[in-house]
N, C-alpha and C positions, 0 to 999 in steps of 0.2 A: 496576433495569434500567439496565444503561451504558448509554449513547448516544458513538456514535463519527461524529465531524463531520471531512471530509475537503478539504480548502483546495488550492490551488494550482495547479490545470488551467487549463487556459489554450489558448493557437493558440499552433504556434511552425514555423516551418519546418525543414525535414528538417536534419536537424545538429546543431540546436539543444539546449538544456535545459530540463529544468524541475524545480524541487523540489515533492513531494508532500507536505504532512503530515494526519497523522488524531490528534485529539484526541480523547483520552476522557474522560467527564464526570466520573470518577471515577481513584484511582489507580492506577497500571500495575504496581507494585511485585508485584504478584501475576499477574502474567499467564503465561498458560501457551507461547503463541506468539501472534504478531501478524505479519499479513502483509498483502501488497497482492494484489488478485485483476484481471482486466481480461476485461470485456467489448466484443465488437467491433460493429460494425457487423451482421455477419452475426450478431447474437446469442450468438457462440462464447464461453464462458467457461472461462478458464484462471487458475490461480494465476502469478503473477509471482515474486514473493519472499516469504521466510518469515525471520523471528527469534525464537529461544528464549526461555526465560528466562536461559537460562545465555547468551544472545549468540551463539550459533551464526548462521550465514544458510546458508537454499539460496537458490539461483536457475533459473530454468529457461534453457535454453540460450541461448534466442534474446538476452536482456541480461546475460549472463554479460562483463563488464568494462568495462558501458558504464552497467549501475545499482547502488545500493549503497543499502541498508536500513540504517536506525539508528535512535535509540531515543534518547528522553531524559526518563527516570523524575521529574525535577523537575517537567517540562514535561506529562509527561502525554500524550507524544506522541511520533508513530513517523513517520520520514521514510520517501521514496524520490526518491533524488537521480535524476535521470536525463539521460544524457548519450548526444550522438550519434543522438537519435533521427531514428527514419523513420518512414515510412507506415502501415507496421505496428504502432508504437504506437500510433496513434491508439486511441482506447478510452474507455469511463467505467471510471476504475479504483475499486476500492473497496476500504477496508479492513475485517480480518476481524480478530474479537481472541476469547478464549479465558482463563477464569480460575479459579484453584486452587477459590475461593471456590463456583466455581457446581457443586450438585450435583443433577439430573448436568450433566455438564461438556456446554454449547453455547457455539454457535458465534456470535459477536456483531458486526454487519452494520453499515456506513456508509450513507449515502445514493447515494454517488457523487460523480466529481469529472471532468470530462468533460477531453481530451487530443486537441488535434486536431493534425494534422502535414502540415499543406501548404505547397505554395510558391505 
């Protein structure tokens, strides 16, 4: 059983950054996609960002060139840079990861990492 541990939330005011990462207990070299998901206030759950194995990313509209998903297979661990944010970020966001190895293939869950955005 991975465990995927998610670091870097924090307060910041609207404008601001902050970088996410999710650690997995095990290595990534096999992962199918890894991504960051966020939950709001009103309970609304939406995915954020996704990365392949092969390094692809989607993003959903609304942080389309203000975050940017990355990866780093030494480390074990999957950023989300995020810049410019607003109100709207605010969220627990979590990371979700996915791997070759698991059959059948689930879906593997962080705890959460809380993002608040006020002034």
């Amino acid at each position: 059983q991975v465990q995927l541990v998610e670091s870097g939330g924090g307060s910041v005011q609207p404008g601001g950054s902050l970088r996410l990462s999710c650690t997995a207990s095990k290595s990534i070299a096999s992962f199918i996609t890894m991504g960051w998901y966020r939950r709001d206030a009103t309970n609304q759950r939406e995915w954020v960002a996704v990365i392949t194995h092969g390094g692809q990313t989607k993003y959903i509209d609304a942080v389309k060139g203000r975050f940017t998903i990355s990866r780093d297979t030494v480390k074990n661990t999957i950023y989300l840079q995020m810049n410019s944010l607003n109100p709207e970020g605010a969220a627990v966001y979590f990371c979700k990861a996915n791997f070759l190895e698991d059959v059948p293939i689930r879906d593997h869950w962080g705890q959460g990492t809380q993002v608040t955005v006020s002034s």
